[in-house]
Steps between C-alpha positions, in 0.01 A plus 500: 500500500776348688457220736572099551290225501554119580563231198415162440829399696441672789731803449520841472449676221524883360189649268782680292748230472315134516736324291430214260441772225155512667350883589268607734157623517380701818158595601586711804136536643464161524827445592562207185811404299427314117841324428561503106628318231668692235170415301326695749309163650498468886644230615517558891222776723690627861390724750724882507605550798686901462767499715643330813246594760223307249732207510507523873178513620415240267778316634688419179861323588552444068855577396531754281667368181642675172376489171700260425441239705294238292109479547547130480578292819809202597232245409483609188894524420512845531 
């Protein structure tokens, strides 16, 4: 299941494409994302929200960032 979810930093994120080498686990009926390490270990729980009109009732203003963009934050010298 597709959908985004909000990280540790405050942005945007894609289930298929979470970057860090992390993957994603969704539960859809209870509408839960398990971020992964590539030991399988969670190292971060989100809410799914499926699409744009989730993100805008709950009134998400995240940026939507790529895979690519580090999971770590300025403070940390990433």
């Amino acid at each position: 299941m597709s959908g985004f979810f909000v990280d540790w930093n405050g942005d945007l994120r894609t289930t298929d494409d979470p970057g860090g080498g992390y993957s994603c686990e969704v539960d859809l009926p209870v509408r839960y994302v398990a971020v992964k390490n590539k030991n399988g270990v969670t190292i971060h729980e989100a809410t799914l929200y499926r699409n744009q009109a989730d993100l805008d009732k709950a009134r998400i203003k995240a940026v939507l960032v790529p895979g690519s963009k580090s999971w770590g934050s300025p403070k940390e010298g990433f």
